[in-house]
C-alpha positions as CSV (number, residue, x, y, z in Angstrom):
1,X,-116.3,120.3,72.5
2,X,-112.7,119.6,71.7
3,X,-111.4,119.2,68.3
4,X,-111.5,115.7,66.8
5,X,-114.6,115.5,68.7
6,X,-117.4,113.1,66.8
7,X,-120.5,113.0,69.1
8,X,-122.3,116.0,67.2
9,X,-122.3,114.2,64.1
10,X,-125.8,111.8,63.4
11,X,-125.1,107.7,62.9
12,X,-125.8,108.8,58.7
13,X,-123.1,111.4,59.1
14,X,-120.6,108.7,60.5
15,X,-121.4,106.2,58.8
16,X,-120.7,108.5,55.6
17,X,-117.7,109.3,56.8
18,X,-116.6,106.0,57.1
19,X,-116.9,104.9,53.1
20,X,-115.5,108.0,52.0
21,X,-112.3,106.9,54.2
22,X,-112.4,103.0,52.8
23,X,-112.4,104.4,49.6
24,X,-109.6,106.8,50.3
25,X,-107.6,104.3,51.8
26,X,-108.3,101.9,49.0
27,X,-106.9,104.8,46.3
28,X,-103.9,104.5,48.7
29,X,-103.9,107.2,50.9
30,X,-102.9,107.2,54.6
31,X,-105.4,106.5,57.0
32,X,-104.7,109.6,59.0
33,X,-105.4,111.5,55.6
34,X,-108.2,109.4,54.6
35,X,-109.6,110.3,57.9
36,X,-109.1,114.0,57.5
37,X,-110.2,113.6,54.2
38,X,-113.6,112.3,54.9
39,X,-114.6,114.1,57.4
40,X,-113.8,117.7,55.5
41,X,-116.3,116.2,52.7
42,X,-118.7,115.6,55.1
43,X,-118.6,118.9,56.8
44,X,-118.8,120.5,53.2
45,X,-121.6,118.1,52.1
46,X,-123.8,118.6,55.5
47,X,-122.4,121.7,57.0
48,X,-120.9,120.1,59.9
49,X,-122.9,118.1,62.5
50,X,-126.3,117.6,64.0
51,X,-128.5,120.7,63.1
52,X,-131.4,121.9,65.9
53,X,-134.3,122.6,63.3
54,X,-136.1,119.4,62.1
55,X,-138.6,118.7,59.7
56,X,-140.9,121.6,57.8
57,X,-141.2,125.4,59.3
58,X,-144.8,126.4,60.4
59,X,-144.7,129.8,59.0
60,X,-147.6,131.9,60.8
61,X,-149.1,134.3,58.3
């Protein structure tokens, strides 16, 4: 996947990712910043882009 790639993030992630820019960019910074910006909170919020596990673990005992 190249860098700047987007399709392993979820719609929620993007979406996310979005307001954090608008709000950036209403604070006045750059776009290109805002963009950076947003997308570095995201990966610290989420830990990057669509996990494999889902839902609760079936632990055998």
């Amino acid at each position: 996947m190249p860098r700047g790639d987007k399709s392993a993030y979820t719609d929620k992630q993007k979406r996310k990712a979005e307001h954090i820019e608008e709000s950036y960019e209403k604070r006045g910074i750059s776009e290109k910043e805002a963009e950076r910006r947003a997308w570095a909170t995201v990966n610290k919020d989420d830990g990057g882009g669509k996990k494999s596990s889902s839902g609760r673990k079936n632990h055998p005992k």
